[in-house]
C-alpha positions as CSV (number, residue, x, y, z in Angstrom):
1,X,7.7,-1.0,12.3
2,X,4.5,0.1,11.6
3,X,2.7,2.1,8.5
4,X,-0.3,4.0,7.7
5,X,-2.2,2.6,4.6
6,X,-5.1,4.2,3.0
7,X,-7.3,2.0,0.1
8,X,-9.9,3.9,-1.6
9,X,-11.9,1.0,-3.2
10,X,-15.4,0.7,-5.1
11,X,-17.9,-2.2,-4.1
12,X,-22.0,-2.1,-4.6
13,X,-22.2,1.3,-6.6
14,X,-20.2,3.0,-3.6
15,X,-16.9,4.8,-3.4
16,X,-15.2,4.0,0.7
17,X,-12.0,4.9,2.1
18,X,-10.5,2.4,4.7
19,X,-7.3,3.2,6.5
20,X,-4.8,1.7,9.5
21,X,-1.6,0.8,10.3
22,X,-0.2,-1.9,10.1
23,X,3.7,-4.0,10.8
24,X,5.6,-4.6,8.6
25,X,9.1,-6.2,8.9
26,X,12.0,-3.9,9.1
27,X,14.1,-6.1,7.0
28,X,11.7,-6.3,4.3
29,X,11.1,-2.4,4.2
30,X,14.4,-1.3,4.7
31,X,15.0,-3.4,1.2
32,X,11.7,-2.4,-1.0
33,X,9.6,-0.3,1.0
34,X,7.2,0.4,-1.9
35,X,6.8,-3.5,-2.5
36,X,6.7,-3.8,1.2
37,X,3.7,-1.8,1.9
38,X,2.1,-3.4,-1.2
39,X,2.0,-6.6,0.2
40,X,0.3,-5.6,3.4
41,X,-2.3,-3.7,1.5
42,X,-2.7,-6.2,-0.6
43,X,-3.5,-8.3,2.3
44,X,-6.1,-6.1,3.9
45,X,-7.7,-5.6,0.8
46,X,-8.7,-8.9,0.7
47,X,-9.6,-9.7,4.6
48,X,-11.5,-5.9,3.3
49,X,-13.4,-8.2,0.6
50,X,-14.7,-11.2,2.9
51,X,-15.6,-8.8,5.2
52,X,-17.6,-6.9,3.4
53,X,-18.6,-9.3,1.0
54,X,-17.7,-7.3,-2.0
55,X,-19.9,-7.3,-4.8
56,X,-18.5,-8.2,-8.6
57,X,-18.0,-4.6,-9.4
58,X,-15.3,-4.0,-6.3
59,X,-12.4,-2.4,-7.8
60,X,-9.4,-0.6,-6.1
61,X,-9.4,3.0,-7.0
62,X,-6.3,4.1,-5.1
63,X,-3.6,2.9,-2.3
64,X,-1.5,5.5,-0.5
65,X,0.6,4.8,2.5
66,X,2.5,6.7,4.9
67,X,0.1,9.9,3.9
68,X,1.8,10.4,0.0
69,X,3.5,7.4,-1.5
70,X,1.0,5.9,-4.1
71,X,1.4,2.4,-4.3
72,X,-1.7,1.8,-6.1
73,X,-0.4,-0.1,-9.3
74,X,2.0,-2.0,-7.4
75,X,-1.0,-3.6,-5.3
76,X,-2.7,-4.3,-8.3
77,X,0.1,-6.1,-9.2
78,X,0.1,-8.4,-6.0
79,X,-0.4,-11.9,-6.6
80,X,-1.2,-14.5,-3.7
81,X,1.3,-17.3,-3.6
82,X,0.1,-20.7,-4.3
């Protein structure tokens, strides 16, 4: 399944919004949706980064998916897996 993600971020004195969709598995989001769409944020936000290369005051400001659920803390709360 697929859903709609929108970051508003803050890199180089500038306030952006970015936004797609993007799969997710059904298993996983049947079971923790939230955490679910988190992850894949979480994700973009960083592929967002490199891209862009994002200067040291980059901050997320705000993550909403599927147009009102605001998963903004829990992305913050992402941590890659090493």
């Amino acid at each position: 399944m697929n859903i709609n993600i929108n970051v508003y971020l803050h890199s180089k004195e500038t306030n952006f919004l970015q936004s797609g969709s993007f799969p997710v598995p059904n298993s996983d989001f049947n079971k923790e949706p939230d955490w679910t769409a988190a992850i894949a944020a979480y994700d973009w936000i960083q592929q967002i980064k490199v891209n862009f290369a994002a200067s040291e005051d980059f901050r997320i400001d705000q993550v909403i998916y599927n147009e009102d659920i605001d998963i903004t803390e829990l992305v913050r709360n992402v941590r890659p897996i090493t």
